[in-house]
SEGUBA-890458 format. One record per residue: x, y, z of N, C-alpha, C, O in turn. Coordinates in steps of 0.1 Angstrom, whole numbers, plus 2048, in hexadecimal, padded with zeros to 3 digits. Layout:
BEGIN
XYZXYZXYZXYZ/...
END
This chain:
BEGIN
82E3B66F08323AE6E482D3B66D88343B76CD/8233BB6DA81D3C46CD8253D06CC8283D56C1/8283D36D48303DF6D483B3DC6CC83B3E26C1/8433D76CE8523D26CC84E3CA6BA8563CA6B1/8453C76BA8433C16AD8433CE69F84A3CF695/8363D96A58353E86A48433EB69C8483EB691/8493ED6AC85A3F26A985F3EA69B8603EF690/8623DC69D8653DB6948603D96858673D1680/8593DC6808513E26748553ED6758573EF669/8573F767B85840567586740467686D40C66E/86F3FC67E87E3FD67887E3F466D8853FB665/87B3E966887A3E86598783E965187C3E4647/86B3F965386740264787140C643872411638/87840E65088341A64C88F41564689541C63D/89640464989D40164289A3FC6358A13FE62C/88D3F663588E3F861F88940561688940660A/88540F62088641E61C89241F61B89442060F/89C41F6228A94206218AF41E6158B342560C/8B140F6178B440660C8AE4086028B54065F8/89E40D5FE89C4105F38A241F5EB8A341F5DE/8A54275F18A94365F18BA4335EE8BF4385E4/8C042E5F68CF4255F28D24205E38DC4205DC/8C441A5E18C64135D78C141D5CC8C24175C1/8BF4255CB8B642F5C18BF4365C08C043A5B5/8CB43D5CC8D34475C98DF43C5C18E343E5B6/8E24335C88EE42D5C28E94275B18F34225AA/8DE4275AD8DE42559F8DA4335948D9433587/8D843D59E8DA44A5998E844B5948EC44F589/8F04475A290044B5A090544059690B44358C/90243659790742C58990543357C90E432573/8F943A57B8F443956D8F944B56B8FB44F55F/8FB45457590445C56E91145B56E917464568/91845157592244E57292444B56492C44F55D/91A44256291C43E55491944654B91F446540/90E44F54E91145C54092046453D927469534/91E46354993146B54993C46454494546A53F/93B45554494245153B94045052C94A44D525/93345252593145251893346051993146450D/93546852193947851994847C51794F48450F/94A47352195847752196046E51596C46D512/95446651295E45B50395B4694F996446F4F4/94C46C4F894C4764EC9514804EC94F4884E3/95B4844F895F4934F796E48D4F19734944E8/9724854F398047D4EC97D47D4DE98847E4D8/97447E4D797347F4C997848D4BF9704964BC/97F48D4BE98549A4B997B4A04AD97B4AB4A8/9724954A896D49C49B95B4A44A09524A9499/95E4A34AC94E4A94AF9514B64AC95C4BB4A9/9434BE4AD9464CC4A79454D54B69424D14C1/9484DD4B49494E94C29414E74C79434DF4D0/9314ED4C69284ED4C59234DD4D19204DE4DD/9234D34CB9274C74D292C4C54DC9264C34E7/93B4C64DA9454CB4E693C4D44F29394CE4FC/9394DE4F29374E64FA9284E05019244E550C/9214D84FC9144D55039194C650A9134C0513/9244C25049294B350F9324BB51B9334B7526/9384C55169404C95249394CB52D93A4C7539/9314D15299234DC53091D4CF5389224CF543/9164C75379134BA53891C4B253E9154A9542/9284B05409334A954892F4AF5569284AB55F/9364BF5549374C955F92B4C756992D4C6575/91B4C85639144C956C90D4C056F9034C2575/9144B056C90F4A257291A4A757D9154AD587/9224A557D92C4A65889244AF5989204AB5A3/9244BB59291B4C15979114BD5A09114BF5AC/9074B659A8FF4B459C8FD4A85AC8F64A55B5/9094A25A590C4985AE91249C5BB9144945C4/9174AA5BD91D4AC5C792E4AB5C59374AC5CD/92E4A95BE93F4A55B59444B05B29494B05A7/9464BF5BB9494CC5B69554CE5B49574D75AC/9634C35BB96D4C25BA9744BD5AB97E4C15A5/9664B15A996E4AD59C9664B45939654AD589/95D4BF59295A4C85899654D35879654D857C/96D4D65929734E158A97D4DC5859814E157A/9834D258A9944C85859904CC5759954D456D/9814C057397F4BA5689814CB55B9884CB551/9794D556197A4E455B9874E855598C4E854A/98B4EB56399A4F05649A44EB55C9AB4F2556/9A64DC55C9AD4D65529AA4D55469B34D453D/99E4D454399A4DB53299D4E85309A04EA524/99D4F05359A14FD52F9B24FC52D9B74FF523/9B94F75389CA4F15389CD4EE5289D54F251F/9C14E252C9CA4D95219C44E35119CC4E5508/9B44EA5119B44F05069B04FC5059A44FF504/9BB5045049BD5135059B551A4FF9AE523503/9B55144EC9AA51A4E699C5154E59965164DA/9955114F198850E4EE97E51E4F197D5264FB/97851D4E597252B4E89675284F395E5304F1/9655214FB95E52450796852151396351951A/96F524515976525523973531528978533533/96E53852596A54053096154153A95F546545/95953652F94F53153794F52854294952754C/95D52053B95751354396251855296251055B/96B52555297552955A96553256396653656E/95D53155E95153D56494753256F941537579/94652756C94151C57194B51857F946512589/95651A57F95F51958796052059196251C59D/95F52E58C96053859395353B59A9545435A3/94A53759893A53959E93952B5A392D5295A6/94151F5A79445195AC94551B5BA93D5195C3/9515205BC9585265C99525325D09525355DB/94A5385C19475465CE93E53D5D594253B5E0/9325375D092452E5D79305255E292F5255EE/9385215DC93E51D5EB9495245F69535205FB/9415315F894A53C5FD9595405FE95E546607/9605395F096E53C5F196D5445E796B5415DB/9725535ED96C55D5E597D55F5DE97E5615D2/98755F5E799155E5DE9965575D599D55C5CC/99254A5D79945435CA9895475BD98C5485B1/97C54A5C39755505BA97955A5B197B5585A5/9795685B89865755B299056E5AA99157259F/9985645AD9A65615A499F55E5999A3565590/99055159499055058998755957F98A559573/97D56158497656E58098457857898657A56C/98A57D58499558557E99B57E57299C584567/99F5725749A456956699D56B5539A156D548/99356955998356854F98857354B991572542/98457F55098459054A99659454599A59E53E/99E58B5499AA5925469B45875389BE589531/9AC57E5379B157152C9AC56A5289AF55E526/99F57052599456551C98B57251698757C51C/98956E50598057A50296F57B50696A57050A/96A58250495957D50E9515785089545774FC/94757450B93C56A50692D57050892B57B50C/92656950491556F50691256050A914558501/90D55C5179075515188F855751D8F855E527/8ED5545178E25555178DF5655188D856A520/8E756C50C8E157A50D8F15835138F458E50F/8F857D51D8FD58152A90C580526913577520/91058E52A91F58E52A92858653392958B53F/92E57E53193757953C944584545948584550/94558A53D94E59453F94959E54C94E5A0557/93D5A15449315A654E92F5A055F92F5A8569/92D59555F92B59056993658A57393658757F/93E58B56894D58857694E59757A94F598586/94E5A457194E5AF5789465B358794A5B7592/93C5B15829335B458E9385A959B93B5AB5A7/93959F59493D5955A294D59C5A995059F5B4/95259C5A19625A25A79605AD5AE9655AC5B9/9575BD5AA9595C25B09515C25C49545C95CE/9465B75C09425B35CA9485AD5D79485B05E3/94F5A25CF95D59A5DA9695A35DC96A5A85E7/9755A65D097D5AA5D597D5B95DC9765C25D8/9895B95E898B5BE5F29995CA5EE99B5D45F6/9A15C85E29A65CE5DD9A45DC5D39A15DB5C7/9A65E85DB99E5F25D79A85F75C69A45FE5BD/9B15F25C69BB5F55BA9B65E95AE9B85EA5A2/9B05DF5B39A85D35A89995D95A49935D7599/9935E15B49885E65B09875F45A297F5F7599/9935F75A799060159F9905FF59098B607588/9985F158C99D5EF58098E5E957998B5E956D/9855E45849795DD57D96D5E657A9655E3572/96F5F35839665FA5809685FF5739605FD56A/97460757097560B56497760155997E605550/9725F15599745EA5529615EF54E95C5F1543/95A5EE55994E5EF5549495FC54E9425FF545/94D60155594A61454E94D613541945618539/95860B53C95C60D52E95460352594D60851D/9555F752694F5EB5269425EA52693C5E651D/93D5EE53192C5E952F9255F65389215F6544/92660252F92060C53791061053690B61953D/90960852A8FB60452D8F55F95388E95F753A/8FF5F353F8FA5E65438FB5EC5548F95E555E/8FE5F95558FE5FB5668FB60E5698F961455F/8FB6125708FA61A57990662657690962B581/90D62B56A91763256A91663C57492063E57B/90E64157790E64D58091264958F915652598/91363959291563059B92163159E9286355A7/92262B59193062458F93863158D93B631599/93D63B58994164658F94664A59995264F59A/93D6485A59396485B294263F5BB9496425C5/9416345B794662C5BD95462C5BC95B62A5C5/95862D5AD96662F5A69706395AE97B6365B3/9686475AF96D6505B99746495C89806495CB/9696445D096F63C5DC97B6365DD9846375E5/97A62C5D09846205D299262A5CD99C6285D3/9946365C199C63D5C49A06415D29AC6405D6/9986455D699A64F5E49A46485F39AB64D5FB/99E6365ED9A462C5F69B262C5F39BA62F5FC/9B76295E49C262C5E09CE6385E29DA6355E1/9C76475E49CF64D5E49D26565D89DD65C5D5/9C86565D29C66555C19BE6635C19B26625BD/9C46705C59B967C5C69B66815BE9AC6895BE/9C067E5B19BC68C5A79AD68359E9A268759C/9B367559B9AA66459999866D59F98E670598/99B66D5AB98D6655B39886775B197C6775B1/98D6845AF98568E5AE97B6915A097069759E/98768959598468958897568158696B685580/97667458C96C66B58F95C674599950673597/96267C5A09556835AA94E68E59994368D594/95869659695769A58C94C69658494269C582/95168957D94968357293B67E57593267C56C/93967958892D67659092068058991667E583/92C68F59092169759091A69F58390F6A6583/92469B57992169D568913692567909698563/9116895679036835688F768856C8F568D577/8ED6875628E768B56A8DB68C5748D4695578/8DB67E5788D567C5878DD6795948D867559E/8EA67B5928F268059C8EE6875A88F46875B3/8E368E5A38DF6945AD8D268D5B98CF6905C4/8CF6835AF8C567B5B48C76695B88BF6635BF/8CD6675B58CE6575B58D36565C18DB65E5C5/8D06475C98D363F5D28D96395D68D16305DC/8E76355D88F462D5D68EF6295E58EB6315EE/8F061A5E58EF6105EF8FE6105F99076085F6/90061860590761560990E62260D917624616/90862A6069156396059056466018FF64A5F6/90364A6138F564D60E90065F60E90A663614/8F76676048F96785FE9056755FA90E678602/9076725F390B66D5E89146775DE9206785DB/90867E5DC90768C5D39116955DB91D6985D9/9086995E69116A15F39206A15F59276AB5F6/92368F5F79306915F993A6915EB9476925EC/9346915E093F6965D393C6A25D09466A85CB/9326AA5D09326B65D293A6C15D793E6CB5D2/93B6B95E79416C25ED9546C15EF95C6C95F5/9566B25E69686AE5E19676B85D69706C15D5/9626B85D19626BD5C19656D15C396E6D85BE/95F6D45C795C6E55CB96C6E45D39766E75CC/96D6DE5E09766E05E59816E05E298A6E85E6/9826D75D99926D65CF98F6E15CA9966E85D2/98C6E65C59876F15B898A7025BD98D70B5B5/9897055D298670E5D69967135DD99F70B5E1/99771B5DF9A57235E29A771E5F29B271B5F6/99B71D5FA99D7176069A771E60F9AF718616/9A572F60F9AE7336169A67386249AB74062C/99873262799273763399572B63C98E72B646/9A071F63D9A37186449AE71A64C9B871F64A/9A97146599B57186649BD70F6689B9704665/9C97106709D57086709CF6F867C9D26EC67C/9C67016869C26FB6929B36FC6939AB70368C/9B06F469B99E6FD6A59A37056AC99E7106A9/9AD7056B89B07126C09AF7216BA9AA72B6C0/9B67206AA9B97266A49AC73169D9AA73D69D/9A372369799872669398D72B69D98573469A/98D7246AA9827286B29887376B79817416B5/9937386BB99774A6BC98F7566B29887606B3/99574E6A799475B69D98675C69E98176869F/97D75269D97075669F96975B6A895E7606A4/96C75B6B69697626C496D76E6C29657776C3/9767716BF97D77E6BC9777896B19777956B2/9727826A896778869C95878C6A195079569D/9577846A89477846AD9487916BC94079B6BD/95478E6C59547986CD95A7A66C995C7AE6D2/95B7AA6BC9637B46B79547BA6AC9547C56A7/94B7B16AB9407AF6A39457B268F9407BA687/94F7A968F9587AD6859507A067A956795678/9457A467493E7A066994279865C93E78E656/9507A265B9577A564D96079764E96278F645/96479665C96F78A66196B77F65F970776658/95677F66895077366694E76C65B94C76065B/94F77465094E77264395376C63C94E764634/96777163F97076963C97676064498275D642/96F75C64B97374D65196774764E96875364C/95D74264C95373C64995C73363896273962F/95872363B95672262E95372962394A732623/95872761A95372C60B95172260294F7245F6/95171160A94A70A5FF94370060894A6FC612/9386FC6079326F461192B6F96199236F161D/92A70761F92970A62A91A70862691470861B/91370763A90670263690170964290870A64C/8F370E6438EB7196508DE70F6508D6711648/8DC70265E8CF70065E8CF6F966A8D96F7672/8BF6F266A8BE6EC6788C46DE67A8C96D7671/8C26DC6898CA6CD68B8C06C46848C56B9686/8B76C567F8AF6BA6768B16B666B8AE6AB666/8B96C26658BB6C36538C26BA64E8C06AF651/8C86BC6498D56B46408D96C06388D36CA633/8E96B96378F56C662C8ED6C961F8EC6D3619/8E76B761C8E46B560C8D66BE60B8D26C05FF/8CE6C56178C36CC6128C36D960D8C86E2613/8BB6DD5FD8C36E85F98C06F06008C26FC5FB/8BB6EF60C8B86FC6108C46FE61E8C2707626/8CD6F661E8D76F762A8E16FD6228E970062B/8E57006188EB70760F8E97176138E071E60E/8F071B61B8EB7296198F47356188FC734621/8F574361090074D60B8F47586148E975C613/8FD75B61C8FB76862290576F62D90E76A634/90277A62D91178063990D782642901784643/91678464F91378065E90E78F660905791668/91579965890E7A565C8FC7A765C8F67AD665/8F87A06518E67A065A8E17A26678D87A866C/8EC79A66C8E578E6768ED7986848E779968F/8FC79F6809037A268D9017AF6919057B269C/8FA7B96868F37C36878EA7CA6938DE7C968F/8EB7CF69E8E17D46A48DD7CA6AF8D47CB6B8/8E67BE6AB8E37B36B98F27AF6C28FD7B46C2/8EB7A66CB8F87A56D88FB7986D68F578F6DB/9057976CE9057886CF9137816DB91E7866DE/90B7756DE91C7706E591A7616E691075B6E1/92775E6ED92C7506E793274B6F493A7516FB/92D73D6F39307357039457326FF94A72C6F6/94973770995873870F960729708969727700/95771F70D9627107089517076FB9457066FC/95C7036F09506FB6EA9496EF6ED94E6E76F5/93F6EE6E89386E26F093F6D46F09466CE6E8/9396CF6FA93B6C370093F6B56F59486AD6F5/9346B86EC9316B16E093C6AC6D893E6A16D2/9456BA6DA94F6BA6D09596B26CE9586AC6D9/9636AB6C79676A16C29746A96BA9726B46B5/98469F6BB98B69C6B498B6A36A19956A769B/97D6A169B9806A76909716B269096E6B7685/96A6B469B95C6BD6979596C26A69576BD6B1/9596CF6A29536D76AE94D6E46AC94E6EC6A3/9466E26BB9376EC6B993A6F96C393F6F86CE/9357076BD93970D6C49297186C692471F6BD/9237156D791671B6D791772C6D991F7316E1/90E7326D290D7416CF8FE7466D08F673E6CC/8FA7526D48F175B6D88EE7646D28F876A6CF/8E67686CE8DD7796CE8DC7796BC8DB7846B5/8DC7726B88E07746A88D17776A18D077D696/8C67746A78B87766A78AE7716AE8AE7676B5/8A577A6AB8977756B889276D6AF88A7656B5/89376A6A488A75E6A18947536A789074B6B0/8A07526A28A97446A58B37486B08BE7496AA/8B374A6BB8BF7526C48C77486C88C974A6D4/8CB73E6C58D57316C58DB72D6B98D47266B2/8E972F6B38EF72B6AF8F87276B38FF72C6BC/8FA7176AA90A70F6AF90F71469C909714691/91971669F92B71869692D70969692C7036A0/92E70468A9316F768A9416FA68494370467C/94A6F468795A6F668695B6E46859576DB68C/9656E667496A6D66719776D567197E6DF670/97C6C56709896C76699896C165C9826B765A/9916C765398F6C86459966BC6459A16BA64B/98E6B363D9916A26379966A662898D6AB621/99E6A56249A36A86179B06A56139BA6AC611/9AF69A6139C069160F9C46975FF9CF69B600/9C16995F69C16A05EA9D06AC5EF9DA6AD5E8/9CD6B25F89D86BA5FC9DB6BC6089D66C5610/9E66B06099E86B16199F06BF61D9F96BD626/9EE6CF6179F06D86209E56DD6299E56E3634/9DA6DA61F9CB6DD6239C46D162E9BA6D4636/9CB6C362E9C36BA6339C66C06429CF6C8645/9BA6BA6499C16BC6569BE6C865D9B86C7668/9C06D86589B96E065E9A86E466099F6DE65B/9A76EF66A99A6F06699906F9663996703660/9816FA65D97D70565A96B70265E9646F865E/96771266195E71266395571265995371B651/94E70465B945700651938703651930705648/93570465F91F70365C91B70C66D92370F676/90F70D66D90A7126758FC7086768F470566D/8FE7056848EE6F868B8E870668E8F170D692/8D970D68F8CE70D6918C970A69E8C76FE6A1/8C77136A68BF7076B78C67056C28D27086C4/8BF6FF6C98C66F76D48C86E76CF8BF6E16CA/8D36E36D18D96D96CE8CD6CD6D18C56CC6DA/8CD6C46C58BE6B66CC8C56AF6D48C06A56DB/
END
C-alpha cells in the first residue's frame, strides 16, 4: 500500500512539473506572440525612421527564431525585401536567411542566397564586418562549382585583399583554374603565388608543398621540354643504351632539365638539397655501371623505377626514377615521359 501510494506522489509530482513547465512555455509563447503583434503594428507605421525600422525587423526575425519558427522567419524576411527593394538593410536581413539554411544543412539553398547578397545588394559593416566578406568565405566553402569558385576568389583578391591570405588565395585560384581547363588562367595565378613573398613558406591546409608544386608548373611551361619521350619503352631504351655505351653526354640529354632531383628515399622534391645540377660523367667515369634487364615491380601506369649499379662506393644503388609528364597546358607534351629524378639506396 505504501508503495503504490509512493508511486503515486511521484507521478503527481511529474504531472504538475509538467503542467507547470506547459504552463510557463505556453505564456512565454502568448506573450511573444504578443510582442510580435505590437511590432508588427509599428513596422506598419510608415513615419518611423530607418534606424527604427531596422531594430523591429531585427526583433521580429529573431523572436521567431527564437521560438523555433525558422520557417516563418525566413517567409517573414524574404517578403520584406520582395515587397521593399530599397531598404538599405536587405542584405542583411537576405544574410540572416542565408546563415539560416547553412546551420540547417541546406547548403544549396544557402549558396543561392549568399551568391544573391554579393551579386545585388551593395555591402554593409554590421559590427565592424563586411557582409560581402562573409558570404565570400562561406560560398567559397560550400559551393562545389569550380567556375563560381573562381569568380569569388577573385572577388576577394580584389575586394578584400587585407582581410586574407593573398599568397593563399593565389594558390588556390590556380587549382580551381586548373579544374576548369583554364591553363594559361591557372599558370598566371602559380606565377603571382610565387611573386609573394612567403610563398615559399606558408602552409595551405589541404594542398601540402605547395610551393613545389607551382614551381615546378611554372618552370615547366617556361622550359623547351625537348628531353621528353614519346613512350617508357622509348625512354627506358634510350637510357639502357646510354649507360651500356657509357654515353654521359646522352645521360645528360635525357635527364630533366627542370625539376630534376638526386636524393634519398627519405627526402622530399621540396628539400633544397634534392635539387641537384651535375653530369653523369663524374659518376660514369672509371666505374662499371649496370642496370637490372625489366623495371621494378613497383612500377605503375604513370611512374617507374629503373634499379642501377656501380655509380659509387659510397652509394652503389641507384633507382632512375622515369615519369609521365602531367601537363594539360599542352596536350603535345601531356602524356609523354621524362626522366625526372634519381632515388639513392635500396628501395625502403
Amino acid at each position: 500500500m505504501k508503495k503504490n501510494q509512493s508511486l503515486a506522489f511521484v507521478i503527481l509530482g511529474f504531472l504538475l512539473c509538467f503542467n507547470f513547465f506547459s504552463c510557463a512555455k505556453n505564456q512565454a509563447d502568448e506573450k511573444a506572440d504578443e510582442t510580435l503583434g505590437q511590432l508588427t503594428a509599428i513596422l506598419e507605421d510608415t513615419t518611423i525612421s530607418v534606424q527604427s525600422r531596422y531594430a523591429v525587423i531585427n526583433r521580429i526575425a529573431n523572436l521567431y527564431y527564437a521560438q523555433g519558427k525558422t520557417d516563418d522567419m525566413v517567409l517573414f524576411l524574404t517578403e520584406w525585401v520582395e515587397v521593399h527593394p530599397g531598404d538599405t538593410y536587405n542584405a542583411y536581413w537576405l544574410l540572416m536567411v542565408a546563415s539560416n539554411y547553412l546551420k540547417a544543412g541546406e547548403e544549396a539553398l544557402a549558396e543561392y542566397y549568399y551568391d544573391r547578397i554579393i551579386n545585388n545588394y551593395a555591402d554593409l559593416l554590421v559590427n565592424g564586418e563586411s557582409i560581402h566578406f562573409a558570404c565570400l568565405q562561406h560560398l567559397i566553402q560550400i559551393s562545389k562549382n569550380s567556375t563560381n569558385r573562381i569568380h569569388y576568389f577573385n572577388r576577394i583578391i580584389t575586394n578584400f585583399p587585407h582581410n586574407v591570405s593573398i599568397t593563399e588565395m593565389y594558390l588556390r585560384l590556380a587549382l580551381e583554374y586548373e579544374n576548369t581547363g583554364e591553363w594559361d588562367m591557372a599558370l598566371k595565378s602559380y606565377s603571382l603565388f610565387l611573386e609573394q613573398p612567403d610563398s615559399s613558406t606558408i602552409q595551405i591546409a589541404g594542398i601540402p608543398d605547395a610551393y613545389t608544386k607551382a614551381r615546378q608548373m611554372v618552370d615547366f611551361s617556361k622550359s623547351p621540354k625537348d628531353w621528353t619521350f614519346e613512350s617508357l619503352d622509348a625512354l627506358e631504351s634510350a637510357v639502357k643504351k646510354a649507360i651500356s655505351s657509357y654515353n654521359w653526354r646522352a645521360l645528360d640529354r635525357y635527364r630533366s632539365k627542370v625539376n630534376f632531383f638526386a636524393m634519398s628515399w627519405k627526402s622530399s622534391e621540396s628539400d633544397p638539397n634534392a635539387l641537384e645540377n651535375f653530369s653523369m660523367h663524374n659518376f660514369m667515369l672509371g666505374n662499371r655501371i649496370r642496370y637490372s634487364e625489366k623495371l621494378d615491380e613497383s612500377s605503375t601506369p604513370t611512374e617507374a623505377y629503373l634499379r642501377t649499379t656501380g655509380w659509387s662506393t659510397y652509394i652503389n644503388v641507384w633507382y632512375l626514377y622515369f615519369r609521365k609528364v602531367n601537363f594539360p597546358a599542352d596536350p603535345e607534351i601531356h602524356g609523354r615521359w621524362e626522366w625526372a629524378g634519381i632515388y639513392f639506396g635500396e628501395k625502403l
